[in-house]
Structure formats: structure tokens, C-alpha cells
C-alpha positions as CSV (number, residue, x, y, z in Angstrom):
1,X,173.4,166.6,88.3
2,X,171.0,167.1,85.4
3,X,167.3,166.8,85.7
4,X,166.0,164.2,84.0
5,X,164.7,165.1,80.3
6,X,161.2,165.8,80.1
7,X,159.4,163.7,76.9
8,X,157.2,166.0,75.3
9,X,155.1,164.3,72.9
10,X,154.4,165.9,69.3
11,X,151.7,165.4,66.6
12,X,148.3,163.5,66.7
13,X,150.5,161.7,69.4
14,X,151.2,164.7,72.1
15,X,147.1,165.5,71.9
16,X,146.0,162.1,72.3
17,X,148.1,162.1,75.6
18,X,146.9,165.4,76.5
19,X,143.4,164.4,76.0
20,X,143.3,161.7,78.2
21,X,145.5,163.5,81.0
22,X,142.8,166.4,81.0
23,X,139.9,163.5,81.1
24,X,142.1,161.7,84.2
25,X,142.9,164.8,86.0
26,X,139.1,165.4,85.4
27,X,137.8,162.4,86.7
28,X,140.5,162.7,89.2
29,X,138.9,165.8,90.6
30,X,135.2,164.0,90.1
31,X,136.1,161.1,92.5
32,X,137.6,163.7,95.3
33,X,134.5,165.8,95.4
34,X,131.4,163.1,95.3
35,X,133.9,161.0,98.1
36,X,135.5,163.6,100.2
37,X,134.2,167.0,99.7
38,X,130.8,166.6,101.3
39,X,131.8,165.6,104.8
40,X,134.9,168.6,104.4
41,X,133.0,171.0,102.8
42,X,129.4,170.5,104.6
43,X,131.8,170.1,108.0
44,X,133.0,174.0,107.6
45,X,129.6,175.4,106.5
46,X,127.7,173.4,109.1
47,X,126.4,170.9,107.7
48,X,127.9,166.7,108.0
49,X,125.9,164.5,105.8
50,X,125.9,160.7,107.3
51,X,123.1,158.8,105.6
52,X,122.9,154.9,106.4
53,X,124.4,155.5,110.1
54,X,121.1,155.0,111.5
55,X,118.0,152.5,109.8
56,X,114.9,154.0,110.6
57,X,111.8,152.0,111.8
58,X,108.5,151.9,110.3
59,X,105.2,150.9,111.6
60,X,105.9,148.4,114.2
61,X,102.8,146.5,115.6
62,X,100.5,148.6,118.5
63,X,99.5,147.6,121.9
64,X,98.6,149.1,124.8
65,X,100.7,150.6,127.3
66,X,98.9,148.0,130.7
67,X,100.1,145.3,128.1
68,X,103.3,145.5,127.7
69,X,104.1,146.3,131.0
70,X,103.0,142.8,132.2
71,X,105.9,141.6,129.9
72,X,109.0,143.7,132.5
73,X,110.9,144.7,129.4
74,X,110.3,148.7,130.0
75,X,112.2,150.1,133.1
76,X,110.0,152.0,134.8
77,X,112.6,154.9,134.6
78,X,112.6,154.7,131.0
79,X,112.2,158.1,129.4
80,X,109.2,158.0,126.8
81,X,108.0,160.0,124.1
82,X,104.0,160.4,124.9
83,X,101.8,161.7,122.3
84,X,99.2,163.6,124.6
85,X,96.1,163.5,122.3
86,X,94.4,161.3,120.1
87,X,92.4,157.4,120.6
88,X,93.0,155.5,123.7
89,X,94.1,159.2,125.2
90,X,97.4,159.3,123.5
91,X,100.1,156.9,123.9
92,X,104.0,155.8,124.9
93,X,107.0,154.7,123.4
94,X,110.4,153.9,125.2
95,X,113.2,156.0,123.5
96,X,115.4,153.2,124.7
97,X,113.6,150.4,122.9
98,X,112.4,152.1,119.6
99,X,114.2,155.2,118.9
100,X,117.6,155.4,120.6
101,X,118.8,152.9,117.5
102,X,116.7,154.1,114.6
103,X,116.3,157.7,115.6
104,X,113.8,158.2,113.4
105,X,110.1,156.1,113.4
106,X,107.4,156.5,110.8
107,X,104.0,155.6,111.9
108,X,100.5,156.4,111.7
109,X,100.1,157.5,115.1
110,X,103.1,160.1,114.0
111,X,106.5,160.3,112.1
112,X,109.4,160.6,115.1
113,X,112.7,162.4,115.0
114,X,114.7,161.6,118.2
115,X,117.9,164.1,118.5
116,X,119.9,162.4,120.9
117,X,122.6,165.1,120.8
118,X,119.9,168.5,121.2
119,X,118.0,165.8,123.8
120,X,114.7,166.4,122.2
121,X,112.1,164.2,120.3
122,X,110.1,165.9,117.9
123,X,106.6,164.6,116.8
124,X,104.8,165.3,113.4
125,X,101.7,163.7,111.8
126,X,101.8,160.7,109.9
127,X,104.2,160.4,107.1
128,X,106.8,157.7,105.7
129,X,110.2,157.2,103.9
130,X,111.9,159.7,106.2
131,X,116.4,158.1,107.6
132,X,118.5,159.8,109.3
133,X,120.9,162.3,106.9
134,X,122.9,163.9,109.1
135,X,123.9,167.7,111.2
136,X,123.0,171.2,110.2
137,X,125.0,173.6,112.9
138,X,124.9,170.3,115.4
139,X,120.8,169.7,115.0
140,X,119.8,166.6,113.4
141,X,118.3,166.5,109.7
142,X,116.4,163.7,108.3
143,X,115.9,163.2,104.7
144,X,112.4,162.6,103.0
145,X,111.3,159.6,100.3
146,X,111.5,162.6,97.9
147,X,115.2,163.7,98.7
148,X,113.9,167.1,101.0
149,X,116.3,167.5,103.9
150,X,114.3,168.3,107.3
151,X,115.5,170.5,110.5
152,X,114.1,167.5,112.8
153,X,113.9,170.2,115.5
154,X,111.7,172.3,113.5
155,X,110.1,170.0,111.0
156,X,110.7,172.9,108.3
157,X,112.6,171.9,104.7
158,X,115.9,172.9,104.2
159,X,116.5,172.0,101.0
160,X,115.1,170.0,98.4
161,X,111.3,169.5,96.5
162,X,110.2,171.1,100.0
163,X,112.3,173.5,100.8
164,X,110.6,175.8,102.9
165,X,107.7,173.6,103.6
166,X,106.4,173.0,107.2
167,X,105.5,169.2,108.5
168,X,102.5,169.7,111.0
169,X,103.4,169.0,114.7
170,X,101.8,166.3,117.3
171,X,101.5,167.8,121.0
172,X,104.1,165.4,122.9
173,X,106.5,165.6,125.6
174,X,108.5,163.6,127.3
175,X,108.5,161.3,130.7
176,X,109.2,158.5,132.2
177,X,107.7,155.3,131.5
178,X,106.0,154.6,135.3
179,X,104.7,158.1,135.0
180,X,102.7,157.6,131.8
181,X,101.9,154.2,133.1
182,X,100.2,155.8,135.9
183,X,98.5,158.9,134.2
184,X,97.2,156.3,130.8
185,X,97.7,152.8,131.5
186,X,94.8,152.3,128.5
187,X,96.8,154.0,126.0
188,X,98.7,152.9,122.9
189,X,101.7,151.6,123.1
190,X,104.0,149.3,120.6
191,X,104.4,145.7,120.8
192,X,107.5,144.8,122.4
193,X,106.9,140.8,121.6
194,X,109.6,139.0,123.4
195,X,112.0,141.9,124.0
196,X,114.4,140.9,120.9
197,X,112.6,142.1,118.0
198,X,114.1,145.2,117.5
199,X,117.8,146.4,118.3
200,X,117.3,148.3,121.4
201,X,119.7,150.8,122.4
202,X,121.0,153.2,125.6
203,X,120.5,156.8,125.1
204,X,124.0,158.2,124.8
205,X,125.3,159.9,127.2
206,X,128.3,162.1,125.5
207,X,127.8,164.2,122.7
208,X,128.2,163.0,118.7
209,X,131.2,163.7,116.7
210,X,128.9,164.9,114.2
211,X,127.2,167.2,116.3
212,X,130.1,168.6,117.9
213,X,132.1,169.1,114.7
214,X,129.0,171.0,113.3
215,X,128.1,173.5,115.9
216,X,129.7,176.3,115.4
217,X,129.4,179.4,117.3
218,X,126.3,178.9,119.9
219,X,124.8,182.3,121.1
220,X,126.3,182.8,124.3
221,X,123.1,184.0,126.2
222,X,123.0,180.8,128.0
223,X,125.2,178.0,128.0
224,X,125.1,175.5,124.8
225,X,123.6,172.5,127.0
226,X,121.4,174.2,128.9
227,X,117.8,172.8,128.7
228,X,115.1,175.0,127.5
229,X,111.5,174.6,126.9
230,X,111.2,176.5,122.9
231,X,107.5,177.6,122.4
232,X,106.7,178.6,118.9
233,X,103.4,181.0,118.6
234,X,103.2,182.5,114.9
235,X,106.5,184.2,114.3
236,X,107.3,184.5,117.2
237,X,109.8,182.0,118.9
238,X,110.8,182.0,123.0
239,X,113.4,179.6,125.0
240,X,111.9,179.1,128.8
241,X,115.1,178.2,130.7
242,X,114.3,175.2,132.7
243,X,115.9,174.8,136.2
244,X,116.3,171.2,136.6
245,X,116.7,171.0,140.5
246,X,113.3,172.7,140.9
247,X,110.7,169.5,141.5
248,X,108.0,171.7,139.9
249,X,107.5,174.7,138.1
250,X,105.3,177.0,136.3
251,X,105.8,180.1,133.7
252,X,102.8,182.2,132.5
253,X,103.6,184.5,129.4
254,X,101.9,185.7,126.6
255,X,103.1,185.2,123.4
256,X,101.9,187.0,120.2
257,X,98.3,187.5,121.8
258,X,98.3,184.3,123.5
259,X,98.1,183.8,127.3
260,X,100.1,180.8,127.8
261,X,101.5,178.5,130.3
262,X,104.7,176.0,130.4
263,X,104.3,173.4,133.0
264,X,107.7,171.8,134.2
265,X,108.2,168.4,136.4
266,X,111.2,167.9,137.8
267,X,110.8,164.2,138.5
268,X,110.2,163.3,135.2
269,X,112.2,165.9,133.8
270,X,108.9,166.7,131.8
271,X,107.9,170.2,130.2
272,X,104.9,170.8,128.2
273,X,103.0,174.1,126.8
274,X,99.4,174.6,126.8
275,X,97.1,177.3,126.4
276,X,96.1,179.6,129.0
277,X,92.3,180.1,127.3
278,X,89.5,177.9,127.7
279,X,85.7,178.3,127.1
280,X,86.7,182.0,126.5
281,X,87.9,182.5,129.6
282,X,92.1,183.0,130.9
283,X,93.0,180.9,133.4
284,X,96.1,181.7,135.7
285,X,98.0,178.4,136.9
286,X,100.9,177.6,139.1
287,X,102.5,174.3,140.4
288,X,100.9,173.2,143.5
289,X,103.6,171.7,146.0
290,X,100.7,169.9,147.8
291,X,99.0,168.8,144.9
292,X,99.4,164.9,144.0
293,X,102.5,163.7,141.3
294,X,99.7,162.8,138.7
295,X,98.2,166.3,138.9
296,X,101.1,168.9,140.3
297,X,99.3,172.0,138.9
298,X,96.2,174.4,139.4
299,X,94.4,177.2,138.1
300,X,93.9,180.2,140.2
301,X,90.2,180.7,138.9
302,X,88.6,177.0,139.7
303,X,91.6,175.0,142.1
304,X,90.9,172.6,139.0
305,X,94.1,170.2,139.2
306,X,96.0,169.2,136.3
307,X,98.0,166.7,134.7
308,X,101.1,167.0,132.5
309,X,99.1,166.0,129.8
310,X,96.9,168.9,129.9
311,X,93.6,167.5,131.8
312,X,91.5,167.7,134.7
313,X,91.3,165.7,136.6
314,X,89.3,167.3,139.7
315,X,87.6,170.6,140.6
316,X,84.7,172.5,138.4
317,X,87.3,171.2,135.1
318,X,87.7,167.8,135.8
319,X,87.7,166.2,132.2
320,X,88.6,168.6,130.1
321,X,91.5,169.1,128.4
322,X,94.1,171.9,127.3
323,X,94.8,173.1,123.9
324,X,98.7,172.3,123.2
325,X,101.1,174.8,122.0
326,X,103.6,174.1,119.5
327,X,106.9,173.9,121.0
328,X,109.6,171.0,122.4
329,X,112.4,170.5,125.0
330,X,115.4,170.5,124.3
331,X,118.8,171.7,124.6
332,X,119.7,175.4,124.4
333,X,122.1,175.0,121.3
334,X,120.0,173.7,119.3
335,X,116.8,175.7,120.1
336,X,119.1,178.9,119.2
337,X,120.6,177.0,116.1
338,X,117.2,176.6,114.2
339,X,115.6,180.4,116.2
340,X,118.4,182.6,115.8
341,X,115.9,185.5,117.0
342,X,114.3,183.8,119.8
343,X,113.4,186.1,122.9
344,X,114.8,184.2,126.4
345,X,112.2,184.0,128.8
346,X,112.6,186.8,131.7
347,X,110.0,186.4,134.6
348,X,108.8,189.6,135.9
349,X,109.3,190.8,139.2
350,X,107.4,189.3,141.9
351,X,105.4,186.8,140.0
352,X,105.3,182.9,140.9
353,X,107.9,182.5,137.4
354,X,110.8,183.0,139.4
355,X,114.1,180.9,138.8
């Protein structure tokens, strides 16, 4: 059988037709990489951009934490991001209830990036017009009112007006609602109203398809989910693996000069860094196993206890407070994602930092 003749156009005819094929084919190939190419493309070099899949909240009204208790909409189990300084001694909100839908809150008592998949919150000072964007090697990346994309682990600028740039952190952590309750029942919290204002949501259990398609290769010291506590001093970046059947912990290091200590409660599933200095002096602290919940830890140097916030709260100390050091809990992919030259924490020998 004979193929079928081809029409080959000629004159002002046959470059009018070849015109508009190029502009089609052109437009063609347009369409395919503003529609398709960035989820493909970003998938294989690590990044998945998803903007609108979560609406960020902004500025809902405050209350205090006694408050909104009264009104039995927070489980006591409900884990929290506290902010550990500031008026009213800090203050509480209920991932559950305010971040496990938006996943990311701007507010003046701080601008909030909750990474469901790396199981961390981050906290940074006050700032607005930040969504949701998507994953960069699994870690969640928000995207700023001026179009910079932000590690939220990190708070560092990826790309964009900012790129580069640093967004200042707030010392937090995370508990349990009853255990803030207990430790700061005065301090801020967000009004719940009647329990339907905003579109509350359970703290997923399973990791993201984003997340998971983005990963990559995770450095194989420890396993991908393992939970770490990452401590930033200067340059320098160390993971504290955290051993979640111990009820309470304690690891003293020194990081670029600085005598530190990470405090871990198993009950809570709470870590937090402070510094080892104050009034000049180092102190040397350990978890107590006698010591009451609201104050599991002690100095060597005074038997002052201490809370997971950082204070004292009896002993020659009683009343003051710890200097934070910038760092978050989280999951060991992710840590190692955004600090591919982190140290791992290794206790030495002997000492009260073993695992």
C-alpha cells in the first residue's frame, strides 16, 4: 500500500503554515513546562513545589493558657509548641488545633513552621505573608510575601530576594498541653472561642507523598526517622540522638567554646538546649530520677532544680533562668538534609551522657 501523499505547501502560503506551526509547537512546549515540568523536574532535583495545599493562619486572637482550659477543647495530651521566653513567661499553642491544618502561623508573638513530615516546629520572630510552598530533599519550605523560598527547618533563604538570608529564631520546644499547663498556667495562649473557629486537624501519622518523593539519599549514620535533638552554635552544627524509651535524660557538650547542655523528657517527648554558663560561672547538670516532673534536672554546683523551660525553680537559683541555644527537634532526615556536615553526638566514656 502507498503512504499517503504528504501536502507540502509552497509560496507566501507554505511560510504562513510554517509560522504558525513553529508558534504552536512553541506554545505547545510553554504550556508543558509552566504545567508539568515543575513538579517532574523539581521531583528529581529534590525539590516538589505545592503552593495552596495548606492556608496559613494569621494573627488569631490571644488568651491565656488557665483560660482556655476551662473551655475542655485541648486534650491534655495534646502536643504544643511553647515559646519559652517572653510576657506572661512564654506561652502555648495546640499543634492540633492551630497548626496541624495551616502549617504555617504568622503572629506577633512569632511566625510558625510546623513540618509534620521532619516532626519538628520551628519558631522565628515576628513576621507575615509567609504559605506553605512545598519540599526541598523531604524538608518543608515556605514561601515569603516577597516570593523568597525558606528551609522551615533552618529559617535560611533558598532562593529568591533573600536568598541566603537568616530569619532570627525564638527558643521553643515542644510538650504536651497538661505539661505547660502545669509549669505556666498564666501564660499566653490563643483563643479557642467555641472550638469551631478554625479547621482543626490530627497530626498525621504516615509520611507525605511529597516528602517521601523528595528525599533522596539520607546519610546513613542513623536511621532516616530517627529523632534527634540539632543544636546549632556558630558554624558548627551537631545531631544529639534521642532515645525515646529513656524517661529522662541529660547530654553535656561543648560546642564551638560553649559549655552546653540538652535536656530530654521522655513523658513529654520534650528536648530543649540551654547554656551551661551563668553569672560567669559552668554549671554541670544531669536528670535527677527523684526530682519532681515539673523540675527533672539539677546542677551539680548548687542541687538548683530545673524546669524544661530553663528556670529554677528551688535551691541558691531558684528564679532564674537559662540562656537558650539555637537548635530544634526533629527527625534525623531532615536535620542531616539541611546540615550535611553535622557531627553526631558521641558521649564519652563513663560520663552520665550514656545511651
Amino acid at each position: 500500500m502507498n503512504p499517503l501523499p504528504c501536502f507540502r505547501p509552497s509560496g507566501k502560503y507554505a511560510d504562513r503554515v510554517s509560522s504558525r506551526a513553529a508558534v504552536a509547537v512553541g506554545l505547545g512546549l510553554l504550556i508543558w513546562a509552566v504545567v508539568f515540568a515543575p513538579v517532574g523536574w523539581a521531583a528529581d532535583a529534590g525539590w516538589l513545589a505545592k503552593p495552596g495545599l495548606f492556608k496559613a493562619l494569621t494573627e488569631p486572637p490571644c488568651s491565656y493558657c488557665s483560660t482556655q482550659d476551662r473551655k475542655n477543647i485541648v486534650r491534655p495530651d495534646d502536643r504544643v509548641v511553647a515559646w519559652l521566653r517572653g510576657a506572661h513567661n512564654g506561652g502555648a499553642a495546640p499543634l492540633r488545633l492551630f497548626l496541624a491544618g495551616p502549617r504555617v502561623l504568622n503572629d506577633t508573638y512569632g511566625l510558625f513552621f510546623f513540618d509534620a513530615d521532619g516532626d519538628y516546629v520551628s519558631v522565628f520572630q515576628k513576621d507575615y505573608g509567609y504559605e506553605f510552598h512545598g519540599w526541598r530533599r523531604g524538608v518543608m519550605v515556605v514561601r515569603g510575601k516577597d516570593g523568597t523560598l525558606w528551609s522551615a527547618l533552618t529559617g535560611r533563604g533558598l532562593e529568591g530576594p533573600q536568598e541566603g538570608k537568616q530569619l532570627e529564631r525564638v527558643p521553643a520546644t515542644t510538650m504536651t498541653w497538661s505539661h505547660w499547663l502545669m509549669l505556666h498556667p498564666e501564660s499566653t495562649a490563643y483563643d479557642l472561642f467555641d472550638g469551631k473557629r478554625y479547621a482543626s486537624a490530627e497530626i498525621p501519622t504516615e509520611l507525605s507523598e511529597g516528602a517521601k518523593q523528595t528525599m533522596g539519599q539520607v546519610d546513613s549514620r542513623l536511621q532516616p526517622l530517627a529523632p534527634v535533638m540539632g543544636v546549632w552554635v556558630g558554624q558548627h552544627a551537631k545531631a544529639f540522638p534521642l532515645d525515646i524509651s529513656k524517661a529522662r535524660d541529660c547530654f553535656t557538650d561543648t560546642m564551638g567554646g560553649q559549655p552546653m547542655a540538652v535536656f530530654w523528657y521522655g513523658a513529654t517527648r520534650s528536648a530543649v538546649a540551654f547554656s551551661a554558663r551563668l553569672d560567669g560561672r559552668t554549671l554541670t547538670f544531669y536528670a535527677d530520677d527523684i526530682s519532681p516532673e515539673t523540675a527533672p534536672f539539677k546542677d551539680h554546683e548548687t542541687g538548683t532544680r530545673w524546669t524544661l523551660a530553663g528556670r529554677g525553680v528551688d535551691g541558691p537559683l531558684k528564679g532564674r533562668e537559662l540562656t537558650w541555644i539555637n537548635s530544634v527537634p526533629c527527625r534525623w532526615y531532615a536535620w542531616a538534609a539541611e546540615n550535611p556536615r553535622t557531627e553526631i553526638f558521641t558521649p564519652k566514656p563513663g560520663s552520665e551522657n550514656k545511651q
